[in-house]
N, C-alpha and C positions, 0 to 999 in steps of 0.2 A: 194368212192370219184371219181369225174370225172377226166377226164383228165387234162381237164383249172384247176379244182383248184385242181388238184396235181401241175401240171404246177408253179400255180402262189404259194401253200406254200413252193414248194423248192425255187423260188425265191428271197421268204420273209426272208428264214431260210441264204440263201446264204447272204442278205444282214446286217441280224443280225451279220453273222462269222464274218463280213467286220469290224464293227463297234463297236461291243461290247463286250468283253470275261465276263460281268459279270452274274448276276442272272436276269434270264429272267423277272423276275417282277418290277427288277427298271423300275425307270423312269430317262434315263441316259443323256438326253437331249433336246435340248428346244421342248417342243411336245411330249416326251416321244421316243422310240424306232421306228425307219423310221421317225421321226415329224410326225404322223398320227393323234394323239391326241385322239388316241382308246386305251381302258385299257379294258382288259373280266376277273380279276381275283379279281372285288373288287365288287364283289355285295351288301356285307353289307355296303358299305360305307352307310350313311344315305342321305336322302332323304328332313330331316326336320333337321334345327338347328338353334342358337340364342344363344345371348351374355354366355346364362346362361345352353346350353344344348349342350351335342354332341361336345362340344369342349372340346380335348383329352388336348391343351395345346396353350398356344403362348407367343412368343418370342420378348423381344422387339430388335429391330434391330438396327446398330448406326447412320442409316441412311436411306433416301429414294434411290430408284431405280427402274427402269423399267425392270427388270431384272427376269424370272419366276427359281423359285426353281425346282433340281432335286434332284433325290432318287438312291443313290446306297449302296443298303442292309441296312444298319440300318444307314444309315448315310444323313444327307442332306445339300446340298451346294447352297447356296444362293450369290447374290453379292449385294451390296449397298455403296455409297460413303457418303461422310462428311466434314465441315470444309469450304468450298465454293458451293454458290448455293442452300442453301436449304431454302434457306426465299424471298420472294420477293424483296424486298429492301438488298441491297447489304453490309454487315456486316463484307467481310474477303475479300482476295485478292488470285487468282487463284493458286499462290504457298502452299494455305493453304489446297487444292484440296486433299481429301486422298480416295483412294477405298477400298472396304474392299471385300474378299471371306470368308465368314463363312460358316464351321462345326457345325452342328447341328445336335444330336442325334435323331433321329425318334420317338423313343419311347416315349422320356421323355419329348422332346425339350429344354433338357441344353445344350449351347454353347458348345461345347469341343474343339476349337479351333479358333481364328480368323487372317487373315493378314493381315497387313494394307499396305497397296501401295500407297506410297508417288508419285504427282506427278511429271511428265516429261515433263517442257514445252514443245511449247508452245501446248495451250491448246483454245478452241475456249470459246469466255466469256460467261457467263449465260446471263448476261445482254444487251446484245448485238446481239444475234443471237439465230436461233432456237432451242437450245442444251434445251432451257428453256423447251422444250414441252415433256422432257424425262428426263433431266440429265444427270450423265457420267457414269452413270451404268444401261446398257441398254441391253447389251450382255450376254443371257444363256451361264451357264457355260456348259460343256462337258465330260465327265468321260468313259473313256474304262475298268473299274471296276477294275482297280489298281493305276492311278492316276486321277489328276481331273486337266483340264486345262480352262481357262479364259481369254480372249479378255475384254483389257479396252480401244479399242480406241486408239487411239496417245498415252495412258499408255503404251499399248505394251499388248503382248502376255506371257503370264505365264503357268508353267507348275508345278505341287506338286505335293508330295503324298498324299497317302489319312491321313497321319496322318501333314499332312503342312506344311513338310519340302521343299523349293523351290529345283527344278530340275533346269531350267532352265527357260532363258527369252528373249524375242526377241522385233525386233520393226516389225512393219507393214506400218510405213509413218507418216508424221508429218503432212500432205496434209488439206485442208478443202475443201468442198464439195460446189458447188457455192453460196445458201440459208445458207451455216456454218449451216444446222441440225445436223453435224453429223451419227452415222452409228449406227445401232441397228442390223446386220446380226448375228447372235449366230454360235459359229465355229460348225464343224461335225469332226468325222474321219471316215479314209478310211482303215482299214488295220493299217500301219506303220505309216499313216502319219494323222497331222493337219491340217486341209482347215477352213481357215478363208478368210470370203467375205471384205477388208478392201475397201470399195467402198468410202467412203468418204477420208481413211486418206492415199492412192495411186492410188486410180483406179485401183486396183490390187484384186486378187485373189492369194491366196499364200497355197504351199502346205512346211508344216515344218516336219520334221522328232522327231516322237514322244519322241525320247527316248534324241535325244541331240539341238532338237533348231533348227540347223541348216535348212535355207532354201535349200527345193530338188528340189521345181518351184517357177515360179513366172508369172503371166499371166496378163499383163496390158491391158486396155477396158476402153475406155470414156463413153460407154454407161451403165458401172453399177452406173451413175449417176441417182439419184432418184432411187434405190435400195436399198430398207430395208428391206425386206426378206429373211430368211434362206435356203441354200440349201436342195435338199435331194437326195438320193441314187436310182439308178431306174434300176434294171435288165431288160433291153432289150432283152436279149437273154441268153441262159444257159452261156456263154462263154464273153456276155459284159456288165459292168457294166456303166450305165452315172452317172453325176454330171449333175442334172439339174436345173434350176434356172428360174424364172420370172425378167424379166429386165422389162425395160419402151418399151413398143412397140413391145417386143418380148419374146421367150422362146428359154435358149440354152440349150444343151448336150454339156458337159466337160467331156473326158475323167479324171477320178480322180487320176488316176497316174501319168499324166501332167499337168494336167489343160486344155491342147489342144482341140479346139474344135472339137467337130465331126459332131452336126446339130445345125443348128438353124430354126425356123418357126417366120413368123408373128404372131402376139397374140393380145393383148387386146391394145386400142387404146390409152389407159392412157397414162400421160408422169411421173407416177409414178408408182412404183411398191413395198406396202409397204409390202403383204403380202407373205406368204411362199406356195408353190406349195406342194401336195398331190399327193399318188399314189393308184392306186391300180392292181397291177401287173405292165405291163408295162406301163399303161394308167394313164395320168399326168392329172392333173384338176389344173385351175387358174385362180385366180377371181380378177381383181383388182378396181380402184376404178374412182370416177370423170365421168365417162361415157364409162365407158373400156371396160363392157361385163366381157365375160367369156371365157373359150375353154378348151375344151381334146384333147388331142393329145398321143398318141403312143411313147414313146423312140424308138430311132433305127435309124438307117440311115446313110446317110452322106448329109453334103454340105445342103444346102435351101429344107425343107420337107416340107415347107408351103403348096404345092399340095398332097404330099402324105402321109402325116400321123396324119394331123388333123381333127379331129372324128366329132366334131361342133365346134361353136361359139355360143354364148349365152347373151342375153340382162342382166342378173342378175348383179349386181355392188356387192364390197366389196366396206369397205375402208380401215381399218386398220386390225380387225381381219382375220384369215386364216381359209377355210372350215374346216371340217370334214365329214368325211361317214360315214353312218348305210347303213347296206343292197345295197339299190339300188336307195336312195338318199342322196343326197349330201346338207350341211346346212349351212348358211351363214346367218351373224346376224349384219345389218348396220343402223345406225339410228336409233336404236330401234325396229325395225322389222326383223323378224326372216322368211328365205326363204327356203324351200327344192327345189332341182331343181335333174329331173331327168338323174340319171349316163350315160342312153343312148343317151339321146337327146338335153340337156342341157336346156328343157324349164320347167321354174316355175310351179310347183303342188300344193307351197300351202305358202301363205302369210299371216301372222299373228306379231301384232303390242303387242307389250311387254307393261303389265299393270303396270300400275305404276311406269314406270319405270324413276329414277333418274338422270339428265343429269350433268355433271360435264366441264369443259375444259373454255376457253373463248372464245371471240369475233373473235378472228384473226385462232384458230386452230379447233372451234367446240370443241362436244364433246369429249374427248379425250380416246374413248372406247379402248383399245388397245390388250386385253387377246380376244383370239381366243377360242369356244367352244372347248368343248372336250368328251366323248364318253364313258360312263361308261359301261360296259354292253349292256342292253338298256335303258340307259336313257341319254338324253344329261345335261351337266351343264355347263351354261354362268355366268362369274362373268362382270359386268359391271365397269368403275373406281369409281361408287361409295361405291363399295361393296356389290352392289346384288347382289345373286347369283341363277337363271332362273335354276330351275330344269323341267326338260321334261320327259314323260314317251312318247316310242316311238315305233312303229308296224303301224297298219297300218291305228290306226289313232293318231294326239299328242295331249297330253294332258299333259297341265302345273300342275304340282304336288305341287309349292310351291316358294315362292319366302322369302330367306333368306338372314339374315344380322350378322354378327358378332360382331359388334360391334356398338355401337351410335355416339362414337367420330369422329372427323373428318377427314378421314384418306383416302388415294388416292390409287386405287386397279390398278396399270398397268402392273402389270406379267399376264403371264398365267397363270392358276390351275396344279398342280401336282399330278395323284392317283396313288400309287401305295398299297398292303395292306388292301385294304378296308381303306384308308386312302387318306384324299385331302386334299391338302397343298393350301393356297391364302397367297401371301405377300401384304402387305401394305406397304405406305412411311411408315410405324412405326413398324408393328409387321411383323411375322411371325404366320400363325395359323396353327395347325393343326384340321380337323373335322374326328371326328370318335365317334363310340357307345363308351356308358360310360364302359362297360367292357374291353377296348381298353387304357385308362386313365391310367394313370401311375405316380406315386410320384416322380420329380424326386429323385433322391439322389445327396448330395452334390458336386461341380464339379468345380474347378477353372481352366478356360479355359488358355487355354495358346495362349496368344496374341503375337505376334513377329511385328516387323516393318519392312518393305524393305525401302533400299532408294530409292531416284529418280536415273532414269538411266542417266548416264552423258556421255552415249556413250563408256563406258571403258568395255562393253560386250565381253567377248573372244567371245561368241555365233556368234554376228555379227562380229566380229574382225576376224573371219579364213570365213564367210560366200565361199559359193563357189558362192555365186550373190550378191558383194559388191554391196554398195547403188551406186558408183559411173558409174557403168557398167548398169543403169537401164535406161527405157526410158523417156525421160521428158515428162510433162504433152503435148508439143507440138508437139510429137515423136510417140504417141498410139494413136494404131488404133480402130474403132469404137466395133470392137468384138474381143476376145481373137485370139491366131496365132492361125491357122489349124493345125488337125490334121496329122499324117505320111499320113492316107489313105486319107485324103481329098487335099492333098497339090497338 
């Protein structure tokens, strides 16, 4: 082993301690383990599958969601809402709003537990604003492989164990976003604590302390407006760790013990930023969309690194999905066309237009592609919303292997894919599926899940009631400044 990648897998390993204490093979959050959307330990996943083959099992769900399922040990946690919002034409009224986090056995995929989370005005309308082009269940859930925790939005922030008894519960802001899309950022952890990006329902970034709720920061910024992508963890150095993030126009470094910033760079020119940034070691990649470009850049720093630690900029657009790596290219898949662009240079190697492929969404949002590839081994797999699933064989040259479907009925794919196991998990607004070889199938056995109900929060939280950053000590939206405060070393 060389040096750089001794270097960069004590990095990797450092930033696993940070985040996860469970078995290295889940898939603990949105993206899997770092969000890299790389899995090396499922090569029998298959290749080829259909309504009638290779499906281990599926689950119907009580609801739709844009929400990608994860994996910790035998266990999988999904979210989806119900009761308002799920039909076109408007049938119930927003108090009727319920979210749900489901337990689902891996194996078998029998329910083993469900919660229902009543909601917490107000709430922004289906019918009325952009929430329509996602819903209210948008946010991957997160697990440190002994509880599992979940962001709904203005529902607020929840914390269970793995068998769904609630720990605790917090708010994150009742705020809407100028367009009312609301927020689809998936929380991360750091260590001790819970970082949820709440960009639509504070302009805040908030770090919660895992075990009781309570907020430990709080970091307000007008500019995580048009932010819907997930953070990720990035060792800069043996000794620092960033929180770094794509905003509209820019890329920052958060310390994650504060939230406090350390760098920021100019970045891609979009006035959105829907997707989640990529590492590999210290070197960040982000791709946004509308006419944005691209750029790597370096963690590390202080203060404005826009001269010093950005590697290139790059003509490639995303728009809603987030890259992925193999080797020494990087793969983005927008409008139906699939890009590698190379890690050192940032310029396009090889463009290639997806056959047959199926377009879903309307007039006003496009297609509404929204799962990000992800990296099996070596082969990549894109599910599109209409439930393709774009298998690649990859080296050094690609070659498409197969293009699969699960189902006939008409069902809307907007999570990511999930492998852990030789096993890939796709939700739908309706099912839950699991793909694996027939030897991997499983009966289940009988199983009466245990459902519970939470109420709506009505503000009588002791969580928030002893906060040490009451709601009324915070800055009003006319009060926050364009980037989080500075760090001790940058002030």
């Amino acid at each position: 082993m060389t040096n750089t990648a001794g270097t960069i897998a004590i990095f990797a390993f450092t930033i696993l301690l940070c985040c996860h204490s469970g078995n290295a093979n889940d898939w603990p959050r949105f993206r899997g383990i770092q969000g890299s959307g790389v899995v090396t330990d499922s090569d029998k996943t298959p290749s080829l599958w259909s309504p009638s083959e290779n499906v281990a099992w599926k689950t119907r769900l009580p609801g739709p969601g844009a929400s990608s399922p994860i994996i910790v040990g035998e266990k999988v946690f999904v979210t989806c809402y119900s009761g308002y919002g799920v039909t076109k034409e408007k049938e119930s009224d927003l108090e009727d709003l319920v979210r749900h986090l489901i337990c689902i056995d891996l194996a078998s995929g029998v329910i083993l537990w469900q919660n229902n989370i009543e909601a917490s005005l107000p709430e922004d309308s289906y019918y009325k604003s952009g929430v329509s082009s996602h819903g209210y269940a948008s946010h991957t859930p997160v697990s440190d492989g002994r509880n599992v925790y979940a962001f709904f939005g203005k529902g607020g922030v929840y914390a269970f164990d793995l068998d769904g008894n609630e720990l605790w519960h917090a708010d994150a802001g009742k705020e809407s976003d100028p367009p009312k899309w609301g927020s689809s950022s998936s929380p991360i952890l750091y260590r001790d604590t819970l970082i949820v990006t709440a960009s639509a329902e504070s302009q805040s970034i908030i770090g919660f302390d895992t075990q009781t709720g309570k907020e430990k920061w709080r970091q307000s910024a007008t500019g995580l407006d048009g932010m819907w992508g997930t953070p990720i963890l990035v060792s800069a150095n043996k000794t620092q760790t960033d929180l770094v993030m794509l905003v509209p126009g820019e890329i920052w470094g958060l310390d994650p013990a504060t939230g406090k910033l350390r760098w920021h760079a100019t970045a891609t020119k979009s006035q959105q930023a829907y997707t989640s940034v990529i590492a590999d070691g210290k070197r960040v990649y982000a791709f946004s969309g509308q006419g944005g470009g691209s750029i790597a850049i370096d963690a590390g720093g202080t203060g404005n690194v826009s001269d010093t630690q950005v590697i290139w900029k790059g003509p490639v657009n995303a728009i809603y999905g987030s890259p992925v790596r193999y080797e020494s290219n990087l793969f983005i898949i927008a409008r139906g066309i699939l890009s590698t662009v190379d890690t050192g240079t940032g310029k396009r190697d090889l463009q290639m237009r997806l056959k047959g492929e199926r377009t879903t969404g309307n007039s006003r949002f496009g297609s509404l592609d929204y799962a990000s590839p992800i990296v099996v081994g070596d082969r990549l797999f894109y599910l599109n919303a209409s439930g393709q699933v774009y298998v690649f064989q990859l080296g050094e040259e690609i070659k498409q292997l197969a293009v699969n479907e699960v189902t006939s009925e008409k069902e809307v794919f907007w999570g990511s894919p999930a492998a852990s196991n030789s096993r890939l998990l796709l939700r739908s607004s309706k099912y839950l599926y699991c793909i694996a070889d027939a030897d991997r199938a499983n009966s289940p056995a009988p199983v009466i899940p245990k459902i519970r109900t939470i109420p709506s929060s009505k503000g009588t939280n002791p969580v928030l009631a002893n906060s040490v950053l009451a709601n009324s000590k915070l800055p009003t939206p006319a009060e926050r400044s364009q980037r989080p405060a500075l760090a001790k070393d940058n002030e």
